[in-house]
N, C-alpha and C positions, 0 to 999 in steps of 0.2 A: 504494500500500500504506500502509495503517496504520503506521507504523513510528516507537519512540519512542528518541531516540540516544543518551538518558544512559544508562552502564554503571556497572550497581550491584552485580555480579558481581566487577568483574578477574579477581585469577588466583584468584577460589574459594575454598572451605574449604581447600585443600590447596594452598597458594602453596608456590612450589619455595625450597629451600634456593639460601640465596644463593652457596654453595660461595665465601665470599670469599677471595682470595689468602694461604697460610697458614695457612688454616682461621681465619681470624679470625673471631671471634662478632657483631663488629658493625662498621659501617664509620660512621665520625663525617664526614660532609661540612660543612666550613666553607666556610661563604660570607659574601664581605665585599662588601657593594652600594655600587660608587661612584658616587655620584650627583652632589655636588658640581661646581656648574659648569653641570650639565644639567636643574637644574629651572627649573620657569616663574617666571619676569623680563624686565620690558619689554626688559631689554639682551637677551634671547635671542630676539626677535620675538612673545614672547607678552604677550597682554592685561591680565594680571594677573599678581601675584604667587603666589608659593609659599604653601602652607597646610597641607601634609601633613608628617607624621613630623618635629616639632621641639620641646623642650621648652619651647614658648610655649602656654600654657594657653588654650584655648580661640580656636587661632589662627586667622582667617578672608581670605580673597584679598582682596586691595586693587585692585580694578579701576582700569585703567590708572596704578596708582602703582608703585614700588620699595618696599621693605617694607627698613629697615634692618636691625632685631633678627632680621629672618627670615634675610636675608643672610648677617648675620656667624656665625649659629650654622651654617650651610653651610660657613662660611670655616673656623669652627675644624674639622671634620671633615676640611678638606684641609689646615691648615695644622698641625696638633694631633694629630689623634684618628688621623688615618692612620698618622702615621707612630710613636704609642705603640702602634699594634697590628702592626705592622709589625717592629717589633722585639721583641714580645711572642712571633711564631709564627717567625721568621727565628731567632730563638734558641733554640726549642724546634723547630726543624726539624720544625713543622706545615704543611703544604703548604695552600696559600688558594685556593678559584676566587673570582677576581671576576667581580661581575655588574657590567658595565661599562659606566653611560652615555656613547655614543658621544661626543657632542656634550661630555662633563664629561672625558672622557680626553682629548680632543683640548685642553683648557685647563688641562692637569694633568700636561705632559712628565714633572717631574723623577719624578712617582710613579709612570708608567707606565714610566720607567727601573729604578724598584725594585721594581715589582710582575713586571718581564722577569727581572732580576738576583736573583731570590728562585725564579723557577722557577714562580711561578704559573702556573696556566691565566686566560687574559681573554677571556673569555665576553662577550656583548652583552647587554646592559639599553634594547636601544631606542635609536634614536637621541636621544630626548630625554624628562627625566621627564618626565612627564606622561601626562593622564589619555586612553586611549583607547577608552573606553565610547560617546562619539558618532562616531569621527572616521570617515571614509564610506573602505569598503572598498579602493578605488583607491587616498586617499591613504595608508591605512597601510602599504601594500604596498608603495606608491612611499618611507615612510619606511625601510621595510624592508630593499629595497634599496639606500637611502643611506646608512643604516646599515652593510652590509656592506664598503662602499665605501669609506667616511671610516674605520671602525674598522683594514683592510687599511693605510690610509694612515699611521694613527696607529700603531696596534703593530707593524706588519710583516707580518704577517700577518694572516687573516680570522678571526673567531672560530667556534669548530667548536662551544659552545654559546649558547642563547638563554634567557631568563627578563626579558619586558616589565614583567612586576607585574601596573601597573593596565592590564592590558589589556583588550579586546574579545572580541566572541564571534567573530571571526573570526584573532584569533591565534595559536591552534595554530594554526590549519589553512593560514595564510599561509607562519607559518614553517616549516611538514611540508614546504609545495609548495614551497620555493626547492631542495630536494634537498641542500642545503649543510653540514646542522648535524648530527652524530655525537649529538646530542642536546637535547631540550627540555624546561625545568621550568616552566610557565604552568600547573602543575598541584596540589594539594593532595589526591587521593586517594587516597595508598598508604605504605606502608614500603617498597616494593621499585619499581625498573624494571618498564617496562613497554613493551609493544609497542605503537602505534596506526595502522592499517592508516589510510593517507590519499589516496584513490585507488591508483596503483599500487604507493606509496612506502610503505615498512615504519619510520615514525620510534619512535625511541626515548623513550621519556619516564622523566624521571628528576623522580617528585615532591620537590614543596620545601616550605615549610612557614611559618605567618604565626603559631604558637603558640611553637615554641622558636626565637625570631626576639627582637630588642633593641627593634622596633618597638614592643611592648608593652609599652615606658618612657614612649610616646608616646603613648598611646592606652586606653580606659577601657572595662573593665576592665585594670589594667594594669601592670607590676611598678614598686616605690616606690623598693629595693634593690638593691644587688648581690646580696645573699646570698637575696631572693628569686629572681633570675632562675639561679643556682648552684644552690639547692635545686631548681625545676624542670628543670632539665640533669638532676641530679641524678636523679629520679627519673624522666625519658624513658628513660636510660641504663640506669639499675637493671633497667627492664622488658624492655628491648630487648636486653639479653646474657644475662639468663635465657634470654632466650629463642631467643640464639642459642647459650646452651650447651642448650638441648634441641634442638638441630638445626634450629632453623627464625632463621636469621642474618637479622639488617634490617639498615635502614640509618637512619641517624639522623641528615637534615639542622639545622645550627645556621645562621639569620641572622643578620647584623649588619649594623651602619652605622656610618661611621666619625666620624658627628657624636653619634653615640648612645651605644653602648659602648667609643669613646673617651672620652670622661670617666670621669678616676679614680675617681669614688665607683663607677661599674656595668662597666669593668671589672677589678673586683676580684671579684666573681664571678666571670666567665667565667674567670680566673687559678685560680680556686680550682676549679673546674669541671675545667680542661686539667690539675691537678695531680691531681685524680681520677681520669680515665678513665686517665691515663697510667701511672697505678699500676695497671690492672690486666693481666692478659696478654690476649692476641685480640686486640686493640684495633690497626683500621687507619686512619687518618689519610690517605682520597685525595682528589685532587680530582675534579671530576666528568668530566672526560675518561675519569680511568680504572675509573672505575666503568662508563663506557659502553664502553668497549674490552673490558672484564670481562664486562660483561653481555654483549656480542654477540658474546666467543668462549663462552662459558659456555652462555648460555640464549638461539642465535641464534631467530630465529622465522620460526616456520613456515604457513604460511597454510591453513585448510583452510576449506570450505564451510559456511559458516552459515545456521542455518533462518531466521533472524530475513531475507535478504538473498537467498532465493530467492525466484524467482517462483512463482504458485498453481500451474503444472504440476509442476515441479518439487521443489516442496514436500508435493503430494498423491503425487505417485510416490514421493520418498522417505518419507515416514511414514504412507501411508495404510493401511498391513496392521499398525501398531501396536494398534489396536483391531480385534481380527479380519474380516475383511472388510467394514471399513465405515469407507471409505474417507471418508465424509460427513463425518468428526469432523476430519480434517484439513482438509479444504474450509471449514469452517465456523470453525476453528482459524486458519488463514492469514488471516482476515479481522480479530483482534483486535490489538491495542496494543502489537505483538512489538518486541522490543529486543534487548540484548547481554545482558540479564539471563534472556533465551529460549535461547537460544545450546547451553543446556547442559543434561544430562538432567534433573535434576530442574526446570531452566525449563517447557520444553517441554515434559515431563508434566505442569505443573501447565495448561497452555495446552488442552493435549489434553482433560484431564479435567474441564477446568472446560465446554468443548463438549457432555462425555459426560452429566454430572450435571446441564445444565439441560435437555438436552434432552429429550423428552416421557417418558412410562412406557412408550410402545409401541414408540418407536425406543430405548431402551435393553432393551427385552425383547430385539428385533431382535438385538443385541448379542451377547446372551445366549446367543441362537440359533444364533449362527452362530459357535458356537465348538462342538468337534466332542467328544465323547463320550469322555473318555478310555482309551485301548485296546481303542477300538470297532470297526470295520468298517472307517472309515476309515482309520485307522491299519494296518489288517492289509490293507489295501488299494495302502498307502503312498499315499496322495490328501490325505494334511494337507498346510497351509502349513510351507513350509522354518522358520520359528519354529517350529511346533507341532511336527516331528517334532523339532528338535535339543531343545525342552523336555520331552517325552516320554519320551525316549532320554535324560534328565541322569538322569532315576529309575527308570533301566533298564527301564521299561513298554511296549519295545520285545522285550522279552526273558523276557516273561512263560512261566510253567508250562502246561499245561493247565486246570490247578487253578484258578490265578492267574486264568487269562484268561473261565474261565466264572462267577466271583465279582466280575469287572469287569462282566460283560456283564448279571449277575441286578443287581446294586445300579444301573448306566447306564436299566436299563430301568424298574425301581424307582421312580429318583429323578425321569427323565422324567414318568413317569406321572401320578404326585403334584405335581410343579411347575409343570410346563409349556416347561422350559428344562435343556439339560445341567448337570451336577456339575461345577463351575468352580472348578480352584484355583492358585493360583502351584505350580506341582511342581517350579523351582525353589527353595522357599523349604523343600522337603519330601522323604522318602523313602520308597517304596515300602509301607513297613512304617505313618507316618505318613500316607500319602493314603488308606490302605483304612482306618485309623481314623477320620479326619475323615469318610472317605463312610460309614460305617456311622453315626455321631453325626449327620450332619446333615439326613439321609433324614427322622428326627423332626419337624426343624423345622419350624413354620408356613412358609408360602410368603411372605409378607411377610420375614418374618425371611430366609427362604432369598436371595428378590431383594437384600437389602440387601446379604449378606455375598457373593453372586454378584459383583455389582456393584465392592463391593473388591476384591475376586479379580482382576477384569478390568483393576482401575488399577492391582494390584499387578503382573498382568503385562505392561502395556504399559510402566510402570517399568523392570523389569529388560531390557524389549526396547531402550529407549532407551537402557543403560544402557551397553548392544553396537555404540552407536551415535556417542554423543556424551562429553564429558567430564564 
């Protein structure tokens, strides 16, 4: 099958309220990335030096050398910058998930004594920064599991979230399959949780975020300030509690870094930022554990059958009486470019009807054809499609007069006559009173004219039939 796997849907125009604990308006996820320790340096078995997220201007890897400046501004983040922000949310009793490189907690005791003794959550960041866009599927997996393994050793326990960064295309879906993790952030598409069916395993994803993140002290375009990255807080927040005092509650992940927004001058934004949102009411402060313990008693998930992920029998048995007896369009429909963005009715009608509109003038006459008279013969016959009679019967034209029904049967034979094709209309979108005006108006029409607005009729009601159908 044709099948394309990015989802450019999620949850919809109509994403569910986040019902956060409290009724709060918005939930502020901080996260503090410990890296420290864990990036690439000949002392850690790697080739080169470090070159990512440091305020060294145009910093580049030093193959097989040690990089000092690169080092020590590492060093200040464990030795400095950690522990000023540490005491920054410990006294504003803001609760921190660390994203925690394995390999860096494991040479970082005293911290991961006060990141235990503060109550955080420590999540996994990989066993080791670094960059895993090439590194061949086996071993990341094999890191993966190492990771699990050393972090268990180091904190006490195993960590129950993940977020690698520079990962690969195959790291959701390694860390979905360990069955291990209450939740994972390898992701950037959303305000809200999310479900991601990964084989048989339902994981959680809790996206994170690289814009309201301190990386972008480090990197161009990029903040100069503190009170530049304060002002942007600022105004994710502003948009994000309107909008969860209109009922539709986010969540608003903040990054950090402890060599980054440890320094005095850019966290003194962030200060000014936690003095803001705290003045306002709603305002919940979790880590991300319990945002995923929230989401999956709250909005657990439910698995139902998607078109995008059935086979062609399957897919022509379920939607092939959409376009009235012509079943072709489905046939011809299952063969295009289907995704998670199909998934849902107006997808899938758009899939359906792009089938319908190229195909010839004869096989959309066809179409035309085989849609039945309404409160004709067949209808008094009771011989329509279970759609047609429950549309028929929405505008009582099951329940016509005598009157009524010999002024259906003069205009059905009328409009036959002159067109060459039934009186075609949504009678969903209409009533009784309104469908004998449109058929008396439209009988005029040239036949051209009649085929075109036939024709939307028809995607108008295969619309509403899918709409009985899908989300």
């Amino acid at each position: 099958m044709n099948r394309y796997p990015r989802d450019f849907r999620g949850h919809g125009p109509d994403a569910p309220d986040a019902k956060w604990p409290g009724g709060a308006r918005i939930a502020i996820s901080v996260v503090l990335n410990y890296e420290e320790g864990g990036e690439n340096n000949l002392l850690h078995g790697d080739a080169q030096s470090e070159a990512f997220l440091s305020d060294i201007a145009g910093a580049a890897p030093w193959p097989g050398m040690r990089h000092w400046n690169m080092e020590s501004i590492y060093d200040y983040g464990a030795r400095a910058g950690f522990w000023r922000l540490h005491r920054l949310f410990t006294e504003r009793d803001i609760p921190v998930t660390i994203y925690g490189v394995t390999s860096a907690l494991a040479r970082n005791p005293e911290q991961v004594a006060a990141m235990k003794a503060a109550g955080w959550e420590i999540a996994s960041h990989g066993l080791k920064w670094v960059d895993h866009r090439d590194m061949p599927e086996a071993e990341e997996a094999a890191q993966i599991g190492e990771s699990f393994r050393l972090h268990t050793e180091v904190v006490g326990s195993p960590p129950q979230g993940w977020y690698t960064g520079r990962c690969s295309m195959n790291t959701v879906r390694l860390t979905a399959q360990t069955h291990r993790l209450a939740w994972i952030s390898d992701t950037y598409d959303d305000d809200l949780p999310y479900w991601l069916e990964v084989g048989d395993h339902d994981q959680l994803v809790i996206p994170y975020t690289l814009e309201a993140n301190d990386m972008r002290f480090a990197t161009a375009p990029g903040y100069i300030t503190g009170e530049q990255f304060f002002q942007y807080l600022k105004d994710s927040f502003d948009t994000l509690y309107a909008e969860g005092q209109a009922g539709a509650a986010k969540m608003f992940s903040i990054g950090l870094h402890c060599r980054l927004i440890g320094r005095p001058g850019k966290i003194a934004g962030l200060k000014r930022f936690l003095d803001y949102a705290q003045g306002h009411e709603g305002v919940w402060f979790p880590r991300r554990i319990d945002i995923a313990e929230h989401w999956a008693k709250t909005h657990p998930h439910q698995r139902r059958e998607r078109p995008s992920q059935m086979d062609r029998d399957r897919f022509v048995a379920r939607f092939g009486s959409i376009f009235e007896h012509s079943p072709w369009i489905a046939e011809r429909a299952h063969s295009l470019e289907l995704g998670p963005a199909h998934d849902s009715a107006a997808g899938l009608h758009n899939a359906l009807a792009r089938m319908f509109r190229s195909a010839s003038p004869a096989e959309r006459l066809g179409v035309l054809q085989a849609h039945p008279d309404l409160a004709g013969k067949l209808a008094a016959a009771k011989r329509l499609t279970p759609e047609s009679t429950a549309e028929q019967s929405s505008a009582a034209l099951d329940a016509l007069t005598d009157d009524e029904r010999a002024q259906f049967e003069r205009l059905n034979a009328t409009y036959v006559a002159k067109h060459g094709f039934p009186f075609i209309i949504a009678v969903r979108d209409n009533t009784k009173a309104s469908i004998l005006a449109a058929f008396e108006a439209r009988i005029g029409n040239d036949t051209e004219t009649e085929f075109a607005t036939a024709c939307a009729q028809v995607e108008r009601i295969a619309e509403l039939r899918l709409k009985d159908l899908l989300p």
